[in-house]
Backbone as CSV, one residue per row, in Angstrom:
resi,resn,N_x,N_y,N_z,CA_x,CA_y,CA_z,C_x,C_y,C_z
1,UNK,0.830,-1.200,0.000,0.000,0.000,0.000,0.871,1.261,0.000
2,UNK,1.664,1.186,0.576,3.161,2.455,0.563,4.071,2.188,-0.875
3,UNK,4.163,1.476,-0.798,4.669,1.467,-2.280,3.814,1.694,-3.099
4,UNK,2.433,1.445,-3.259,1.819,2.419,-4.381,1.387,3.475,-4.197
5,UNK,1.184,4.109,-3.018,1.320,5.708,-2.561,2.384,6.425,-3.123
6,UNK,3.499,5.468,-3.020,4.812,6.389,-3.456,4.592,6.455,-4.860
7,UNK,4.370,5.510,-5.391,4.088,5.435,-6.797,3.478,6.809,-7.782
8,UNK,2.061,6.973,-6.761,1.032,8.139,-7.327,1.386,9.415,-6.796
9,UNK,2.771,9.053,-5.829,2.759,10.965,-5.110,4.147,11.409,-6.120
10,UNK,4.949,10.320,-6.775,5.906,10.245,-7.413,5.307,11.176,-8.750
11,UNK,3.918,10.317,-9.635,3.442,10.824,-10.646,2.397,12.155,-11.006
12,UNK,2.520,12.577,-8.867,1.885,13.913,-9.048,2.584,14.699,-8.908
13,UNK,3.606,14.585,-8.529,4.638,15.389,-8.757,5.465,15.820,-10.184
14,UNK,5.421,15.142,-10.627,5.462,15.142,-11.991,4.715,15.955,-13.029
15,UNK,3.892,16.314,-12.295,2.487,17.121,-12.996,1.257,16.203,-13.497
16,UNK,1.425,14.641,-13.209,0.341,14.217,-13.476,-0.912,13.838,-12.972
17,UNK,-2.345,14.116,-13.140,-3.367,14.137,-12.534,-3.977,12.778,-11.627
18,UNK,-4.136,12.797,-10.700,-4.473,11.773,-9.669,-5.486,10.877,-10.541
19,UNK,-6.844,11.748,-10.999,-7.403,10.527,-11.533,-7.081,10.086,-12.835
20,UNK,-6.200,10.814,-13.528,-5.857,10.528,-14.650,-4.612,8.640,-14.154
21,UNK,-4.342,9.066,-13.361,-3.328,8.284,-12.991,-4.368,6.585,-12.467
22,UNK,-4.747,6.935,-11.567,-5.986,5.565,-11.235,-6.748,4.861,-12.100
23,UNK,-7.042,5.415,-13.256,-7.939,5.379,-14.160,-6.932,4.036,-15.170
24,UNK,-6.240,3.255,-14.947,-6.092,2.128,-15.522,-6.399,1.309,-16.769
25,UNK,-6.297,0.802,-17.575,-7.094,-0.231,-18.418,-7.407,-1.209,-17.721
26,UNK,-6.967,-1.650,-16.627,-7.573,-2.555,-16.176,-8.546,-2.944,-15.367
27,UNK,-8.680,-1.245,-14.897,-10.007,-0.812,-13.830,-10.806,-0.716,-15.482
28,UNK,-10.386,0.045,-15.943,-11.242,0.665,-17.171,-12.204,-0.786,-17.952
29,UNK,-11.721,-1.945,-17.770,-11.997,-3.043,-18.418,-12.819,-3.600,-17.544
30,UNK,-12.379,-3.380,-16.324,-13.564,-4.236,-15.181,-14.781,-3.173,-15.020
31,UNK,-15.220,-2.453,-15.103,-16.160,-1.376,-15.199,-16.831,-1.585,-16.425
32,UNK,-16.096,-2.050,-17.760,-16.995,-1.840,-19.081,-17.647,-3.500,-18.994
33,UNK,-16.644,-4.286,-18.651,-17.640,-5.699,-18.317,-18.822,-5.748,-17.295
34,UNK,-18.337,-4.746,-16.203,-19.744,-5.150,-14.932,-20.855,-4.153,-15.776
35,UNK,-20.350,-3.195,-16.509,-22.158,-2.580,-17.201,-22.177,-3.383,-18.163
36,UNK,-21.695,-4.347,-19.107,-22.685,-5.350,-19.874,-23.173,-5.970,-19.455
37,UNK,-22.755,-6.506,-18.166,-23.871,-7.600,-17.479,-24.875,-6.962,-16.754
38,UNK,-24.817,-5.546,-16.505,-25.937,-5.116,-15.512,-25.369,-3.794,-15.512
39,UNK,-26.416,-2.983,-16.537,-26.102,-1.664,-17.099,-26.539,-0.414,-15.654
40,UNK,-27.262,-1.478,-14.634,-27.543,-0.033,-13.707,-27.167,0.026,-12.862
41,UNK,-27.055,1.671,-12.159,-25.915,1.223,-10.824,-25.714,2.779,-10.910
42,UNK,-24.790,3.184,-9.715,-25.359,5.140,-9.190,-23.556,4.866,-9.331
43,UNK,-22.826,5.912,-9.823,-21.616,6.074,-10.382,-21.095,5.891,-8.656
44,UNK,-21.628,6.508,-7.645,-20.773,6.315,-6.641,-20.680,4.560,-5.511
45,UNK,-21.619,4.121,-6.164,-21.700,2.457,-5.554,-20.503,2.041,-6.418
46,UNK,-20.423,1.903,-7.868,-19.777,1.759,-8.710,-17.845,2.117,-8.093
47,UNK,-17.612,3.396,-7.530,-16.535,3.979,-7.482,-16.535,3.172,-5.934
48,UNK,-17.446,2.975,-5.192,-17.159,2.313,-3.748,-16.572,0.985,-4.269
49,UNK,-17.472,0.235,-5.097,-16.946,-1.130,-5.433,-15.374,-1.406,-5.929
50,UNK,-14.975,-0.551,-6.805,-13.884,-0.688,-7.014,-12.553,0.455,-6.286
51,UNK,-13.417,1.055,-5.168,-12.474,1.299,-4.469,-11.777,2.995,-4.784
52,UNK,-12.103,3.605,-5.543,-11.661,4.644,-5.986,-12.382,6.123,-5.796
53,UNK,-12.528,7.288,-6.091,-13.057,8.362,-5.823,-14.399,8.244,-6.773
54,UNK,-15.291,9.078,-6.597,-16.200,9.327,-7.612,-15.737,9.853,-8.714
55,UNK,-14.973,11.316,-8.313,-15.055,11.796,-9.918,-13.687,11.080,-10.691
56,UNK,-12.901,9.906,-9.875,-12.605,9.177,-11.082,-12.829,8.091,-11.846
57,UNK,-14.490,7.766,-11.137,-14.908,6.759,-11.571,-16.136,8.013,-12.826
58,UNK,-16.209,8.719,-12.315,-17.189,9.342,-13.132,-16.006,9.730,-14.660
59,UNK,-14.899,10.158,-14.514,-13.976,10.479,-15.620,-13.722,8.938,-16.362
60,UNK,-13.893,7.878,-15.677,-13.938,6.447,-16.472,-15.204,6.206,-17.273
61,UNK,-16.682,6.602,-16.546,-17.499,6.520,-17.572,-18.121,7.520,-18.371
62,UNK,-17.347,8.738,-18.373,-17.685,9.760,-19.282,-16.488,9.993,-19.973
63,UNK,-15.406,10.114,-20.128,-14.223,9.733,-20.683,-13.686,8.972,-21.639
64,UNK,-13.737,7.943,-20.789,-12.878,6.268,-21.025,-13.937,5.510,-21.745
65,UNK,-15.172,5.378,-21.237,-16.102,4.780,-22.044,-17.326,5.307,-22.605
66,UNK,-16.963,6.707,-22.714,-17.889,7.488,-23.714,-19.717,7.129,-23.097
67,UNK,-19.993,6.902,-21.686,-21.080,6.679,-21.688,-22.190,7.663,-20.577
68,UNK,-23.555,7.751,-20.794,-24.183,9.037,-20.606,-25.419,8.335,-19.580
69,UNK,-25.180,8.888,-18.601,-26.436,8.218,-17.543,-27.820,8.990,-18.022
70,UNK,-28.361,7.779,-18.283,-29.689,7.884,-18.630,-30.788,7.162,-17.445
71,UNK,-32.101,8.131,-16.889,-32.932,7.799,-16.444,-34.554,6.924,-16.861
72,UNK,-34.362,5.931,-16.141,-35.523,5.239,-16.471,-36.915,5.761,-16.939
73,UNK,-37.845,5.300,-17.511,-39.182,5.959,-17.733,-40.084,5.092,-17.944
74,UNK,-40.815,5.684,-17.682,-42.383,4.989,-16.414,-43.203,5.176,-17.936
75,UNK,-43.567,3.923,-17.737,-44.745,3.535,-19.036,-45.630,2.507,-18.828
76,UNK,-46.897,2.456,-19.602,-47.952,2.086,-19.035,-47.808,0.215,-18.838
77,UNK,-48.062,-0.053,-18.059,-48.029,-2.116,-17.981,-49.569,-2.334,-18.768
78,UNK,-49.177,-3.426,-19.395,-49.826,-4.230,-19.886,-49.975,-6.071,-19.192
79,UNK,-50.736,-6.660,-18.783,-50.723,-7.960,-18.414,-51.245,-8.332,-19.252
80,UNK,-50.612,-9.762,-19.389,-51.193,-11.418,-20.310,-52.075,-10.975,-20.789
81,UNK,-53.309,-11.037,-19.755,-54.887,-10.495,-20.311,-54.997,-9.780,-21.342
82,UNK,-54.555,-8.320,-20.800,-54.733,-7.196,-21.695,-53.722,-7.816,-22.917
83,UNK,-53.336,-8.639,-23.216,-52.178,-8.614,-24.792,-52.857,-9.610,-25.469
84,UNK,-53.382,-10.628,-24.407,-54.335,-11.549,-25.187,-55.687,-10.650,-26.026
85,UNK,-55.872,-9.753,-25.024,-57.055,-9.434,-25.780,-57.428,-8.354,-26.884
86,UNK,-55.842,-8.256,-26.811,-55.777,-6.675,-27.520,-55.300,-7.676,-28.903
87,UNK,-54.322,-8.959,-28.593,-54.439,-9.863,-30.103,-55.498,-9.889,-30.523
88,UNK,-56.061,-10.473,-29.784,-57.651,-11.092,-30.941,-58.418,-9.659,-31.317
89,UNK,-58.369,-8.816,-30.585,-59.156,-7.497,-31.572,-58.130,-6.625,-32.640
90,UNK,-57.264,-7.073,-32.776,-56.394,-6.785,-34.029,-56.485,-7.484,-34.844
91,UNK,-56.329,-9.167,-33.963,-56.658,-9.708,-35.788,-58.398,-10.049,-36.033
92,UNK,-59.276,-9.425,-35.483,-60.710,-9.279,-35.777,-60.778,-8.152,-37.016
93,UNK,-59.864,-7.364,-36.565,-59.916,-5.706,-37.420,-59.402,-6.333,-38.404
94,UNK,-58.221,-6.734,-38.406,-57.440,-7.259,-39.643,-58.395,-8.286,-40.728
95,UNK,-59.317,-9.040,-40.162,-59.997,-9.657,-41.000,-61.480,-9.237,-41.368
96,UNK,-61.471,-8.087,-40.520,-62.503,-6.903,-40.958,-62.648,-6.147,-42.153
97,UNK,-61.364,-5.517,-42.131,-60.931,-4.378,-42.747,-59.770,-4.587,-43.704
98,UNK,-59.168,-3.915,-44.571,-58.183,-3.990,-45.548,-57.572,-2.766,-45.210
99,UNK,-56.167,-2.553,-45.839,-55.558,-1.593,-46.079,-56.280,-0.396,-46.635
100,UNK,-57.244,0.049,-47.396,-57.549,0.798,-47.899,-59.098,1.343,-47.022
101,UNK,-59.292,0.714,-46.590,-60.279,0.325,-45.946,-60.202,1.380,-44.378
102,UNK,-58.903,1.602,-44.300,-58.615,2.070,-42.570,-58.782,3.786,-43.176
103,UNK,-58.821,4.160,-44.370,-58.330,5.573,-44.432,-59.969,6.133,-44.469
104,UNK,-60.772,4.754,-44.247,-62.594,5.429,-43.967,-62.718,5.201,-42.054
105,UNK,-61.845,4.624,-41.544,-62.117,4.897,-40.115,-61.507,5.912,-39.078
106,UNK,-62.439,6.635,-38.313,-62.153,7.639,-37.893,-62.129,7.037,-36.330
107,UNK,-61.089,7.326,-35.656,-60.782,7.486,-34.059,-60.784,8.549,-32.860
108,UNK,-61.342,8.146,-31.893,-61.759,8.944,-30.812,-60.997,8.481,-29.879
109,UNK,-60.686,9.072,-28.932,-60.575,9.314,-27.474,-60.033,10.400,-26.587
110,UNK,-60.276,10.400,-25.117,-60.463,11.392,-24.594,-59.485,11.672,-23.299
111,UNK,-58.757,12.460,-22.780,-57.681,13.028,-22.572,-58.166,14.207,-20.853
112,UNK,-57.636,13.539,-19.805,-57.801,14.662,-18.710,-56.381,14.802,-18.505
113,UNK,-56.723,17.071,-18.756,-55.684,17.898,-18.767,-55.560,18.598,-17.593
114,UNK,-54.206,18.116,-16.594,-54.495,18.786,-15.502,-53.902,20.167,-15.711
115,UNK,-54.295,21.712,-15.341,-53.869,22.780,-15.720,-53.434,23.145,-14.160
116,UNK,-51.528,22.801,-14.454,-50.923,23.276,-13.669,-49.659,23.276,-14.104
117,UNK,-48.313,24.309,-13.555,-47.357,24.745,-14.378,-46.648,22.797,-13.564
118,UNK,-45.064,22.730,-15.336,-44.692,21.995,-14.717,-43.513,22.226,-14.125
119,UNK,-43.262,20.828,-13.176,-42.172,21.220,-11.886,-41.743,19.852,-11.900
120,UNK,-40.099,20.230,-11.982,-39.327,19.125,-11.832,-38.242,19.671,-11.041
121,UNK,-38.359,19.144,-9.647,-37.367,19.396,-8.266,-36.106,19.533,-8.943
122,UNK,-35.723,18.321,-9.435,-34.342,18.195,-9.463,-33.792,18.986,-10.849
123,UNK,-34.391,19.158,-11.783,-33.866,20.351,-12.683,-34.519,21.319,-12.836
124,UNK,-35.152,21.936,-12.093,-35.738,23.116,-12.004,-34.740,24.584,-11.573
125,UNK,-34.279,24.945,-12.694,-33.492,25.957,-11.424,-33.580,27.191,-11.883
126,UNK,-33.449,28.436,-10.851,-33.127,30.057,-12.023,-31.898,30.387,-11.734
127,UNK,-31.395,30.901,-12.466,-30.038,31.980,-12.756,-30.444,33.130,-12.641
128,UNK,-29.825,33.744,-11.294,-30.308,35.072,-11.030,-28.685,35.752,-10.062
129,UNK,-28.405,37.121,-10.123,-27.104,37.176,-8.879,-27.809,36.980,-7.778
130,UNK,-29.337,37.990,-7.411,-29.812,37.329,-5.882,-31.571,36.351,-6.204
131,UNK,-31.781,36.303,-5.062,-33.227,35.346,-5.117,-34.049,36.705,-5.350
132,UNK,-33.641,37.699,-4.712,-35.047,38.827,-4.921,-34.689,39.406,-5.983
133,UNK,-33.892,39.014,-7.283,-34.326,39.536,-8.604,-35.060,38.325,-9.553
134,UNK,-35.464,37.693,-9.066,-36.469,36.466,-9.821,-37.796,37.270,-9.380
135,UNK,-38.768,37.419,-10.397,-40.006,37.699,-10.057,-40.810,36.857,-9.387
136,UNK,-41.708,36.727,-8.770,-42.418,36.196,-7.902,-43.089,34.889,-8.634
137,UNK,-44.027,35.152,-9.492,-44.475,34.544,-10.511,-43.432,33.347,-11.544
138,UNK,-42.152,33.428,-11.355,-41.440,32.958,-11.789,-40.635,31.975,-10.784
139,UNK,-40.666,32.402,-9.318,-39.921,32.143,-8.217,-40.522,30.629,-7.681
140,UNK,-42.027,30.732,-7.839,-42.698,29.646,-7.065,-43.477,29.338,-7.743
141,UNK,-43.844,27.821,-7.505,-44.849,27.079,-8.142,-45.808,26.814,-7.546
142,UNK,-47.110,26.814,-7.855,-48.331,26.816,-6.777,-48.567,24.891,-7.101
143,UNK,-49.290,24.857,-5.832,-49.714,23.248,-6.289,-50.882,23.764,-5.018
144,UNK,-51.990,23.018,-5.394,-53.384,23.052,-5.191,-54.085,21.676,-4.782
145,UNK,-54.623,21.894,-3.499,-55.200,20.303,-3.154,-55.962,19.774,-4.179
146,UNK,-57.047,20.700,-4.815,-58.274,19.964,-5.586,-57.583,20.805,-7.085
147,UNK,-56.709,19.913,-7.727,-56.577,20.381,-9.333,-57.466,20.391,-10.178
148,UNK,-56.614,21.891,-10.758,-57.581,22.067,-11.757,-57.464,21.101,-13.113
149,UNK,-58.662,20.402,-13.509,-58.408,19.449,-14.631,-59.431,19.825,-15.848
150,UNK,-59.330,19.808,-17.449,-60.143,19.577,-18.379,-59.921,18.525,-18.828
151,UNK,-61.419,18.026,-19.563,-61.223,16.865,-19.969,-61.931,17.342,-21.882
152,UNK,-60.702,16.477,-22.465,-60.546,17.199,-23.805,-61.540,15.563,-24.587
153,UNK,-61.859,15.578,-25.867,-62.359,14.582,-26.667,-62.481,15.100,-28.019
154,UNK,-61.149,14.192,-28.717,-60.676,14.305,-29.888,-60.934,13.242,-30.675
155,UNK,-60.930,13.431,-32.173,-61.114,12.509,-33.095,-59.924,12.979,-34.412
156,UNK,-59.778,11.875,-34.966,-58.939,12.008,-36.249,-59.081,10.643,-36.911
157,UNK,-58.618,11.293,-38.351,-58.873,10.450,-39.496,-57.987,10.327,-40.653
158,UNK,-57.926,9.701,-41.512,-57.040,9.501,-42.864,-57.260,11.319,-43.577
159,UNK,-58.637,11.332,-43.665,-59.022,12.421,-44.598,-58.804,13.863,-43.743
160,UNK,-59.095,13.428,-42.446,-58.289,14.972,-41.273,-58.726,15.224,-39.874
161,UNK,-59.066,16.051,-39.374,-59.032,15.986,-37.882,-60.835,16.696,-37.245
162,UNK,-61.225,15.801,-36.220,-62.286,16.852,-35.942,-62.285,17.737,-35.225
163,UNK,-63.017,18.736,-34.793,-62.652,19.601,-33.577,-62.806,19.106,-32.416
164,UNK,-61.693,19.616,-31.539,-61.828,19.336,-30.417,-62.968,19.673,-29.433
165,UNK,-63.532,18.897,-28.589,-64.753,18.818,-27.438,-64.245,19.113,-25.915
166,UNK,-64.849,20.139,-25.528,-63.725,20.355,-24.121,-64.793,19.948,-23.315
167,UNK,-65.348,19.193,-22.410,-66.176,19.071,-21.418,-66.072,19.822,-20.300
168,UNK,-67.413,20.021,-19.872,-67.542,21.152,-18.858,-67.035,20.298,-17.547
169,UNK,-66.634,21.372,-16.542,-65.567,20.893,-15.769,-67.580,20.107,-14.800
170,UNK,-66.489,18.923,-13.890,-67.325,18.410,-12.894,-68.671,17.777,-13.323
171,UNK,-68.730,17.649,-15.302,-69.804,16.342,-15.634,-69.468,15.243,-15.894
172,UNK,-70.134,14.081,-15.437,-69.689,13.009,-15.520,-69.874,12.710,-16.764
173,UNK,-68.547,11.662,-17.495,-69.082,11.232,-19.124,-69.645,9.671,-18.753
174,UNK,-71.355,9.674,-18.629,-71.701,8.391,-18.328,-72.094,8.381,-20.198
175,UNK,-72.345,6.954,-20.060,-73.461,6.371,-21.618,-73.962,7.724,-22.717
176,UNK,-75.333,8.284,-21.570,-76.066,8.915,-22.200,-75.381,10.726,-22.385
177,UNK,-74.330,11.216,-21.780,-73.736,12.231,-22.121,-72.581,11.984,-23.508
178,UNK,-72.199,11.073,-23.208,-70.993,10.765,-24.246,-71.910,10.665,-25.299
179,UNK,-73.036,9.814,-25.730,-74.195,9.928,-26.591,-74.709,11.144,-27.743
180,UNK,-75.734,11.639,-26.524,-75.965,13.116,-26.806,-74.739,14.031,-27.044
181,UNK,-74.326,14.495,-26.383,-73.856,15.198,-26.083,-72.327,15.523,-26.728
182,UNK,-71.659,14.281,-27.293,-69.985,14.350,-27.837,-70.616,13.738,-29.353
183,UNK,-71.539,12.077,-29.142,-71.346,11.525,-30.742,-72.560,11.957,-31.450
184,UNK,-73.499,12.580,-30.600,-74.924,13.143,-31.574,-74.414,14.942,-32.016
185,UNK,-73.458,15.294,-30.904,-73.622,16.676,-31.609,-72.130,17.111,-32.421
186,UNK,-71.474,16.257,-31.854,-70.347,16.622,-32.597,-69.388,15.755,-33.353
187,UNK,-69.522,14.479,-33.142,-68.556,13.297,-33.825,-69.568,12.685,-35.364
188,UNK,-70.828,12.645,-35.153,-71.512,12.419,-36.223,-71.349,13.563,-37.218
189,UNK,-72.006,14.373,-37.054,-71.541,15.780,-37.575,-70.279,16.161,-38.431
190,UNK,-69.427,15.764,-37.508,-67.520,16.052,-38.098,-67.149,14.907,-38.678
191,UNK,-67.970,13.593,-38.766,-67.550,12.785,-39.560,-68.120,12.647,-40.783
192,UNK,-69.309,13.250,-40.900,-70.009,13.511,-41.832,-69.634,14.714,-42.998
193,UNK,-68.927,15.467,-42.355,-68.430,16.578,-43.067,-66.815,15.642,-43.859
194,UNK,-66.063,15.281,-43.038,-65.366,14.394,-43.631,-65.401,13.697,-44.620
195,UNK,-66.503,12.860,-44.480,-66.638,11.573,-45.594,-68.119,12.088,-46.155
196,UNK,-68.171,12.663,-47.262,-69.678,13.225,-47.301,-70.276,12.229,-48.016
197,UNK,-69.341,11.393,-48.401,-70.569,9.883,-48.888,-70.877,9.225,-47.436
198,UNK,-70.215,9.573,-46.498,-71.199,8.684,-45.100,-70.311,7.365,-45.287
199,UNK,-69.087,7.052,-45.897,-68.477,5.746,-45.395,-67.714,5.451,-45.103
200,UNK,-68.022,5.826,-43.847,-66.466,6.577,-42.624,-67.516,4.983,-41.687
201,UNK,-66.511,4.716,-40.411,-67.085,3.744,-39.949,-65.722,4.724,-38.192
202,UNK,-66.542,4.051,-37.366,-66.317,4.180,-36.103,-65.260,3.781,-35.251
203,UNK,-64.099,3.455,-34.640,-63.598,3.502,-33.999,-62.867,3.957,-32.482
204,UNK,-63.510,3.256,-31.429,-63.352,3.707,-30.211,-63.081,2.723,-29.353
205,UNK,-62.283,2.923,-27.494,-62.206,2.318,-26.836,-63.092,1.304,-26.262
206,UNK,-62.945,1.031,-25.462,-63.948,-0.084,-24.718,-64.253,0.840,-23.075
207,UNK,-63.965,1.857,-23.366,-64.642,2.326,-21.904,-65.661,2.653,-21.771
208,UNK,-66.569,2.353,-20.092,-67.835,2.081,-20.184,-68.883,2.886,-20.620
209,UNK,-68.176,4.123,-20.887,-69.299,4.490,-21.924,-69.458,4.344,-22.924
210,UNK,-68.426,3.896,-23.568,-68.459,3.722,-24.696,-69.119,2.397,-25.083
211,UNK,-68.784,1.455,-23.896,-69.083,-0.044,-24.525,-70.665,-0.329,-24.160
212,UNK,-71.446,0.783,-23.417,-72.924,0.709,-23.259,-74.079,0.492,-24.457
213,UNK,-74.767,-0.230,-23.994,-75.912,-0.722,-24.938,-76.365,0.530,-25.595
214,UNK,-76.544,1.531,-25.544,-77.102,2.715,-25.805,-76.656,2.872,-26.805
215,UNK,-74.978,3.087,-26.436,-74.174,4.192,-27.106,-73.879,2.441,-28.257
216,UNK,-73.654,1.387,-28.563,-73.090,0.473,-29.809,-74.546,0.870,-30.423
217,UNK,-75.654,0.849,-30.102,-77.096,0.633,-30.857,-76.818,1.995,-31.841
């Protein structure tokens, strides 16, 4: 252990950089093998494991192996069920419909917009010389027990887009509103203007309003 102290106080003296000096091919090689087998891991567990500082384990994987920490992202799960069942209504459509056939179906669905600024803790920041030259309005972010939300209902098609439906805040979309109210006054209508021969055909989710006796009749 003294003999390789002497070693690195020898080569800083010299003018050469500590982590430049640690930074090895052979550390460099055991680091690029442990991320092929298991790409995740916080640069400083990494620099504990093999014993060395952070920022020269961080100069090994931004450096030495050219590589860029990337954060995970949250996307929706699907189970068995849902893939089983989302097969068989693809290949129902598929033996429905043809290629040429899809540029007469028009798609819906509907979208809650919560209206609030966004905020991300960890990169959120201002550049200012003091805190009291940030304007107020700029300084803080409000967050609100009961958010404010719209709920939007859109359609689109091969031939183009319908207008958007903003629902009034605090109505429920049961059966008979989604009905009246979205496919009698405005999706029939805008699909009709679309396809003015009328042979446009329907496309929508399975949510329960949608999948109500009312609203398929």
């Amino acid at each position: 252990m003294d003999a390789k102290r002497n070693i690195i106080k020898a080569f800083i003296e010299n003018g050469y950089d500590r982590a430049t000096i640690l930074r090895t091919p052979k550390l460099i090689k055991k680091v690029r093998e442990s991320l092929r087998r298991n790409c995740a891991g916080l640069c400083r567990k990494l620099a504990k494991t093999y014993g060395v500082s952070r920022r020269v384990m961080q100069r090994i994987l931004k450096d030495d192996l050219r590589m860029t920490a990337y954060k995970k992202r949250k996307i929706h799960g699907i189970t068995d069920a849902q893939r089983k069942k989302r097969y068989e209504r693809i290949r129902e459509l598929q033996r429905r419909y043809g290629l040429e056939d899809v540029k007469n179906i028009i798609f819906s669905d509907e979208k809650l917009f919560v209206l609030e600024d966004v905020f991300n803790p960890q990169n959120g920041r201002l550049y200012a010389t003091k805190i009291e030259n940030i304007p107020h309005n700029k300084k803080n972010v409000c967050r609100f027990q009961n958010k404010t939300t719209v709920m939007v209902c859109g359609a689109v098609s091969f031939n183009g887009v319908l207008p958007l439906v903003f629902v009034e805040k605090g109505v429920e979309i049961n059966a008979r509103y989604y009905m009246d109210e979205i496919l009698q006054k405005h999706l029939i209508p805008g699909g009709n203007k679309l396809y003015p021969a009328k042979n446009w055909v329907f496309q929508q989710d399975s949510a329960p309003a949608h999948a109500a006796k009312i609203v398929r009749e």
